[in-house]
C-alpha positions, 0 to 999 in steps of 0.5 A, a space after each residue: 423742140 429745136 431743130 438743134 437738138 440733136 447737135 451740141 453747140 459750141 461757140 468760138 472767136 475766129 477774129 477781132 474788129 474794132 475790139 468786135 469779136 466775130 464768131 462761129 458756132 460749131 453744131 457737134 453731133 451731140 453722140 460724138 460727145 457722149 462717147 469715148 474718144 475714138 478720134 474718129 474723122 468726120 465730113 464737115 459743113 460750113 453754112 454762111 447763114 443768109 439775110 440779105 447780107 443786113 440780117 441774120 446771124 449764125 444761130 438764127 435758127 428759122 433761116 436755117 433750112 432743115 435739110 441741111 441739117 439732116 444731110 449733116 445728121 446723115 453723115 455725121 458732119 461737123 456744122 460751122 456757122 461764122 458770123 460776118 459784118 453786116 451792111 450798110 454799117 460795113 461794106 463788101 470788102 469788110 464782109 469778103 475779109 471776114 470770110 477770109 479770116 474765116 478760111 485761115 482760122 479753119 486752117 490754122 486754129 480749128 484742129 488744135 481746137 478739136 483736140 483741146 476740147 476733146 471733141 471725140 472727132 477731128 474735123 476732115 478739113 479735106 471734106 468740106 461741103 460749102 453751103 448757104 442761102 440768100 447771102 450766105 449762098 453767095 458766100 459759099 460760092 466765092 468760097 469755092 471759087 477762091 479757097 486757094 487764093 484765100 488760104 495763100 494770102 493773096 485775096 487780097 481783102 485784108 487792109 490789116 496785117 498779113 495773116 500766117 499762111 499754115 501750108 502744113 494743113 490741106 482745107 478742100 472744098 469738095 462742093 458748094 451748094 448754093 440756095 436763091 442767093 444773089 449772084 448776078 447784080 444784073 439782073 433788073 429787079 436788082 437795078 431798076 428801082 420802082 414799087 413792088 412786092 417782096 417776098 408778099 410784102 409792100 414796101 413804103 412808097 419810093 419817096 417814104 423809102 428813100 426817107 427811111 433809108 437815109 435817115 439809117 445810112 446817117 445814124 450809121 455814119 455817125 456812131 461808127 458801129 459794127 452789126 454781126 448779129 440781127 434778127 428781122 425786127 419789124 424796124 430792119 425788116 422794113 429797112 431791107 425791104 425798102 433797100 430792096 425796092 430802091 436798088 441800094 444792095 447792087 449800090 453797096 454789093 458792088 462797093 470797094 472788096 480790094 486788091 481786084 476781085 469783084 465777087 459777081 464778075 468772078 461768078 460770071 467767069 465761072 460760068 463762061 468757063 464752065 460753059 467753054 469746056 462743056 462745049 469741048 468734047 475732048 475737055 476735062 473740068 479742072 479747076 472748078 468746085 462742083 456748084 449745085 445753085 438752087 432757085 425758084 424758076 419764078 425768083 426774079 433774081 435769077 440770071 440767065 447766067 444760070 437759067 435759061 427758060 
């Protein structure tokens, strides 16, 4: 049995790369299909699957945490789960300009979408709970914090052609939840490289990993290629740990985005300012998508910006 039963799966193409098509799976109630249509307006959940920004996919189904799933059941909301690029074949300014084709296709394509499909429910673009784990986390939380940059156009992360802007149609993120993702490149696990254990794993030896690591980033710069989908394979599943252990993800995380955002500082803004009008009696939070950030207190990635033991 699949912990998808109760939802009807409906794949669709937010954006073209390099003749790529990326795509997202819309997780539909399946009850709202086996009824007639009564148009009625339903929350939504967008869900950035995680694996370290190297794996995953959006129909992976063991990554996809159950509760997010009954909390989507419990209030008949539509799921969104977009594929991304993945490193190292991309980089993060790849991955943050598909997140951003993502928002604008939320905007501008998905309600006429519903309606030729006749779905039997229009998707609340004014509801929507933003989510994720590990990457996918991280994603959900630039999505919080620069929605209205992204849906004016001026992210700042496209090196194509600027998109349409459809002003007509309000997106609103109500909140973000956002599960053991990486958030803070500082933290030492994630800048000093030495041998350890990952998630109850050994990695190959320093010199054996930087081997493997190598011998990877070489095929990838020679073949050019484009990865959206990836399942832990014993073969990438030792490449992410031996990335892990050697520090690269800091390397590439912290690579070019464009225009002048750099995802981790501006999570360390939010946090200084959230800090700032906590400490002000008379202020008032504006500004600010309310961020629910979970994480095991013995994670070794979590940053004092967020937890203070």
């Amino acid at each position: 049995m699949s912990r998808f039963d109760p939802f009807t799966l409906l794949d669709l193409p937010y954006r073209i790369v390099k003749n790529h098509s990326l795509d997202a799976t819309l997780f539909i109630p399946t009850h709202f299909l086996s009824r007639s249509n009564h148009k009625q307006k339903c929350p939504v959940m967008v869900h950035f699957h995680g694996g370290g920004f190297i794996l995953g996919h959006r129909r992976y189904e063991p990554w996809f945490a159950q509760w997010f799933l009954d909390l989507a059941k419990a209030h008949d909301a539509i799921i969104i789960r977009p594929d991304y690029r993945l490193l190292p074949e991309s980089n993060m300014g790849d991955i943050l300009s598909d997140v951003d084709h993502f928002w604008r296709w939320v905007q501008c394509d998905l309600l006429r979408i519903a309606e030729e499909h006749s779905w039997g429910v229009i998707p609340d673009l004014s509801r929507i709970l933003c989510c994720g784990e590990s990457s996918g986390g991280s994603l959900a939380v630039y999505s919080g914090l620069e929605l209205s940059s992204i849906l004016s156009g001026k992210a700042g992360h496209d090196r194509e052609a600027a998109i349409s802007v459809c002003t007509d149609v309000q997106v609103v993120i109500q909140a973000v939840i956002s599960t053991y993702a990486p958030l803070d490149l500082d933290v030492p696990e994630l800048r000093i490289p030495r041998p350890r254990t990952i998630m109850g794993m050994r990695p190959p030896p320093p010199r054996q990993a930087e081997i493997l690591i190598r011998k990877y980033m070489q095929k990838v710069q020679q073949s050019g290629s484009i990865r959206t989908w990836q399942e832990p394979t014993p073969e990438m599943w030792e490449l992410f740990l031996c990335m892990t252990q050697q520090c690269y993800f800091s390397r590439l995380l912290k690579g070019k985005c464009g225009g002048n955002k750099d995802m981790f500082n501006m999570v360390k803004r939010m946090a200084a300012k959230v800090a700032q009008q906590h400490n002000n009696p008379e202020g008032k939070m504006t500004g600010i998508v309310p961020v629910w950030i979970i994480h095991g207190v013995n994670d070794t990635l979590v940053s004092h910006f967020f937890y203070n033991p």
